[in-house]
C-alpha positions as CSV (number, residue, x, y, z in Angstrom):
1,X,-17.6,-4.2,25.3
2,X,-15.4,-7.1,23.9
3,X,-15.4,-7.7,20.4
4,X,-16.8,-11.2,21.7
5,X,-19.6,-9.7,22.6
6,X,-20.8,-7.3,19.4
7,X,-23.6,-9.4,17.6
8,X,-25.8,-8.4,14.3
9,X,-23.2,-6.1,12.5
10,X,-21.0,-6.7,9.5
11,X,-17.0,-5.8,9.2
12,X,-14.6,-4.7,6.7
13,X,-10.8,-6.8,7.1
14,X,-7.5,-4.7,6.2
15,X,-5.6,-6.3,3.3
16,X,-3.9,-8.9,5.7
17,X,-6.8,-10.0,7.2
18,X,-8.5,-10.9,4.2
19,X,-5.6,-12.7,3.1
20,X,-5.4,-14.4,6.1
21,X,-9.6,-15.3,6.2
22,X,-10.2,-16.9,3.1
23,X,-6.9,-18.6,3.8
24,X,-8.2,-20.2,6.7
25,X,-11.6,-21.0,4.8
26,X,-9.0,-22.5,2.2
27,X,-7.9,-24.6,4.6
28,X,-11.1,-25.7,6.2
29,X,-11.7,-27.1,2.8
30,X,-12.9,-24.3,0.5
31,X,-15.9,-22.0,0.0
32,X,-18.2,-25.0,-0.7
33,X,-17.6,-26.7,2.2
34,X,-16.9,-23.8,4.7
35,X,-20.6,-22.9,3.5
36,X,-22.1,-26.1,3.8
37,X,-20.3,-26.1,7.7
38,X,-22.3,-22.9,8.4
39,X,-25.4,-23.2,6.5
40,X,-24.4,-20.0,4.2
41,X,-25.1,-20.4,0.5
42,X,-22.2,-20.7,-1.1
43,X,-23.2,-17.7,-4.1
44,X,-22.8,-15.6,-0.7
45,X,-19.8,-16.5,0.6
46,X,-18.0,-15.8,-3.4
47,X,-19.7,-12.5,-3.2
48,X,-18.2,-11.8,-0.2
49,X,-14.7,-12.6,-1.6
50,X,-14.8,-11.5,-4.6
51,X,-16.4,-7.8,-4.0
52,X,-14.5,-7.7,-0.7
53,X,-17.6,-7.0,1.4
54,X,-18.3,-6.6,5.0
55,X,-18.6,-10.0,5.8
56,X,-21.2,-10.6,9.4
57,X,-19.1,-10.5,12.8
58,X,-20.7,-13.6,13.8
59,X,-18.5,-15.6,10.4
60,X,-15.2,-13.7,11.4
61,X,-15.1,-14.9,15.0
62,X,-15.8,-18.4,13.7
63,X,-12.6,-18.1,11.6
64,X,-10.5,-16.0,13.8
65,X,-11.7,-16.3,17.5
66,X,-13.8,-14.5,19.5
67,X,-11.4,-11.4,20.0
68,X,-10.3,-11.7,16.5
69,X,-10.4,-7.5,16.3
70,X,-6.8,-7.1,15.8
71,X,-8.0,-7.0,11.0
72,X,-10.9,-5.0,11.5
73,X,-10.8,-2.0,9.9
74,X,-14.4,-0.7,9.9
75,X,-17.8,-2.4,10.7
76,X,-21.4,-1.7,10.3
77,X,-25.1,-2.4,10.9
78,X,-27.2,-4.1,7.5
79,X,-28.6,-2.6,5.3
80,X,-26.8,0.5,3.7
81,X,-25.7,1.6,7.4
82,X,-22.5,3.7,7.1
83,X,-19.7,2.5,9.4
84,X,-17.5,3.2,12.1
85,X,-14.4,3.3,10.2
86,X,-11.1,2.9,12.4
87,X,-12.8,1.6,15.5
88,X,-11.4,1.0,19.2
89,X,-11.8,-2.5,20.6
90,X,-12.6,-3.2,22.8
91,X,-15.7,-0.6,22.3
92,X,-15.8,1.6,25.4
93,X,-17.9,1.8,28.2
94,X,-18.0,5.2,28.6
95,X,-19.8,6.3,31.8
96,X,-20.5,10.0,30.8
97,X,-21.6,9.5,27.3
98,X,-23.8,6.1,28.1
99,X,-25.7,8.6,31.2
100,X,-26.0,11.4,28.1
101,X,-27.3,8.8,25.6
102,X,-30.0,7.9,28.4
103,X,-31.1,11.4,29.1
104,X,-31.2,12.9,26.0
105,X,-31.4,10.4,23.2
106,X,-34.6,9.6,21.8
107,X,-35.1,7.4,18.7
108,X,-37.6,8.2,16.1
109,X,-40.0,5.9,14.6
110,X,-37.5,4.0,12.6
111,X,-35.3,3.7,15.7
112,X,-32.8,6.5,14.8
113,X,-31.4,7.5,17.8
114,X,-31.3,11.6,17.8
115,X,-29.3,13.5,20.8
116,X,-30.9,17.3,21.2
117,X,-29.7,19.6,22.6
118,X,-29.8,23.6,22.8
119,X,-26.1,24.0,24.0
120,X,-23.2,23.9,21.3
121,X,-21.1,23.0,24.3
122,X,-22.7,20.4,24.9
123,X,-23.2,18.8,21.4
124,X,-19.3,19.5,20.8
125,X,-18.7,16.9,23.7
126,X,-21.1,14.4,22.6
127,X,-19.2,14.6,19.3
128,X,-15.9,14.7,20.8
129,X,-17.4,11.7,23.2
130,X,-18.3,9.4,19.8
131,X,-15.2,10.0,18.1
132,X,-13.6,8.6,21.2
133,X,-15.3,5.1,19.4
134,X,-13.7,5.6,15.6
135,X,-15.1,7.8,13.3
136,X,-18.6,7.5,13.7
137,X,-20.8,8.5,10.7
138,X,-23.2,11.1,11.9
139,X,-25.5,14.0,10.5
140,X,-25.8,17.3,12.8
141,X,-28.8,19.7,11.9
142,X,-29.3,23.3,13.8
143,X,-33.4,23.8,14.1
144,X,-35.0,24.8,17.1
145,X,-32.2,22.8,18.9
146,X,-29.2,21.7,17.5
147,X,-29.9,17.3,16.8
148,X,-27.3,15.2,16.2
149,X,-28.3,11.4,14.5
150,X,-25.7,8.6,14.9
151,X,-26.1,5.2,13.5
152,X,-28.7,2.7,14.8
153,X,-26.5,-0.1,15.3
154,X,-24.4,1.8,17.6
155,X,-27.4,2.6,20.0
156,X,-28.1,-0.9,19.9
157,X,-25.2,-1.4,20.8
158,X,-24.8,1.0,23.8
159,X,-28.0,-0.2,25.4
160,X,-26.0,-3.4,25.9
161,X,-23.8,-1.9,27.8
162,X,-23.7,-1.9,31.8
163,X,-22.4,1.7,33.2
164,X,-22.9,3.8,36.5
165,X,-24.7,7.2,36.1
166,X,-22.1,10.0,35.6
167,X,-22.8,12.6,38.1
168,X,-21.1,15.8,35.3
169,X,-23.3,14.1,32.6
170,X,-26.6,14.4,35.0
171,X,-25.8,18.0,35.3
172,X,-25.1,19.1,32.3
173,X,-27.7,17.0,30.7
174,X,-30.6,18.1,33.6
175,X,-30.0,19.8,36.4
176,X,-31.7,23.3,37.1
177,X,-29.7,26.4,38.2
178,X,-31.4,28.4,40.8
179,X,-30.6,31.4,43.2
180,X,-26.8,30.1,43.7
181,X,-27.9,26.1,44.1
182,X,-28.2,23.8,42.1
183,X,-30.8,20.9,41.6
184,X,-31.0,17.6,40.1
185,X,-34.1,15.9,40.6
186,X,-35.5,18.0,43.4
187,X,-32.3,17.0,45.6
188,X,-29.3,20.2,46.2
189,X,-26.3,19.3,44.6
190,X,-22.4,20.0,45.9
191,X,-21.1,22.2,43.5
192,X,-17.6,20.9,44.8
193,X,-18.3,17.3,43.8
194,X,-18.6,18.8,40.1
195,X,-15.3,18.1,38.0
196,X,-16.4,18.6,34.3
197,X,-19.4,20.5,33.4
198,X,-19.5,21.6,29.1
199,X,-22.9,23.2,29.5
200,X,-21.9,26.5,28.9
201,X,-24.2,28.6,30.9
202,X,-23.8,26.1,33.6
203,X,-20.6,26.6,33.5
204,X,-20.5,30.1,33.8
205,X,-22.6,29.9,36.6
206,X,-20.8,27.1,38.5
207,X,-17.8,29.4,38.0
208,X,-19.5,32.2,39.6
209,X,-20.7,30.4,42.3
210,X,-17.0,29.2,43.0
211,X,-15.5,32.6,42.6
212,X,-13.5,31.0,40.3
213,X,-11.5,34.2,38.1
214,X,-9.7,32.4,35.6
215,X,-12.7,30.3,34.6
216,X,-14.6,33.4,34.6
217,X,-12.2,34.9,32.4
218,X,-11.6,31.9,30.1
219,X,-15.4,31.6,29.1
220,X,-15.7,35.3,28.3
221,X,-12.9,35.4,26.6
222,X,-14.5,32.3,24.8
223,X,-17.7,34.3,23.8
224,X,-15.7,37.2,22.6
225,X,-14.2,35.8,20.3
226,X,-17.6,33.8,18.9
227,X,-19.3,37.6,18.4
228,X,-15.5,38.3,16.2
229,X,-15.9,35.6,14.1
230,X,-19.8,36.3,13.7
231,X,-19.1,39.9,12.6
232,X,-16.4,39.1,10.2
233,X,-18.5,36.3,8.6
234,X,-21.9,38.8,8.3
């Protein structure tokens, strides 16, 4: 998603790109009349400046263009939102972690979107997946499931977004595992067409199914090493 196209958040400018914005609204004829122009009070706008506050998206591509992203260092919903610090513009459309999001996010009744899920591998890729955004704020608990809250900006943000159903994401995030075949909604999936799976009994079992050693091998090797660390932590 183009930076043109992110609405209803707020953004924090590096050091140049401060300089640079309220040189422009300098230029355009000062605070007073750069807020009269946009129907901002003015009290705002010198709050803005002089606490060096995350000033709305919607002000900074009036002052530096629609794809002005090149100053921004961090951005953020309202309220007391935490941000995306270092983000990537333009945001990507990620395939596999918009088909996750659809599958396995829910939002509670204040629209926090929470991922569940009762696979570490899993939850480590939806984290690794995020991360591939900025660093994005989140809070990870381990209950019945392990649940993963991300900010509601960002959700808002992805159900923007346009993206083709990722067929590793369906799996992982659905599919059932039965006598050697696998399902995904009541239709036999090619375990062939399968490329990345993080699921990790699914992955064991795809593996077995494939007669494939070193995977095999890798994954036990994996889980020995998780009963090590859990005996020399007990």
């Amino acid at each position: 998603m183009k930076f043109s196209e992110i609405e209803n958040v707020r953004v924090k400018l590096d050091k140049p790109g401060r300089k640079e914005f309220w040189h422009r609204v300098e230029e355009f004829g000062g605070i007073k009349t750069f807020s009269d122009a946009f129907d901002i009070p003015s009290s705002k706008i010198y709050n803005w400046k002089s606490k060096n506050s995350y000033i709305p998206i919607e002000l900074v591509k009036k002052v530096f263009g629609n794809e002005g992203s090149k100053h921004v260092k961090a951005y953020k919903g309202p309220g007391r939102s935490k941000a995306i610090e270092n983000p990537v513009f333009p945001i990507p459309e990620n395939q596999e972690l918009l088909t996750r999001m659809q599958y396995s996010v829910t939002t509670n009744k204040n629209g926090i979107p929470i991922y569940q899920s009762s696979d570490q591998g899993l939850m480590k890729r939806f984290i690794d997946l995020l991360n591939e955004l900025g660093d994005v704020p989140f809070k990870l608990y381990d209950r019945d499931v392990l649940e993963l809250r991300y900010p509601k900006y960002l959700h808002q943000i992805f159900q923007q977004m346009n993206y083709e159903e990722n067929l590793d994401a369906l799996v992982d995030e659905k599919a059932r595992f039965e006598d050697d075949k696998i399902f995904l909604d009541g239709e036999e999936i090619n375990p062939e067409n399968l490329v990345n799976i993080y699921h990790r009994d699914k992955r064991l079992k795809l593996a077995l199914m494939r007669e494939d050693r070193k995977e095999i091998a890798k994954l036990m090797s994996e889980e020995k090493e998780k009963v090590r660390k859990a005996l020399n932590q007990a």
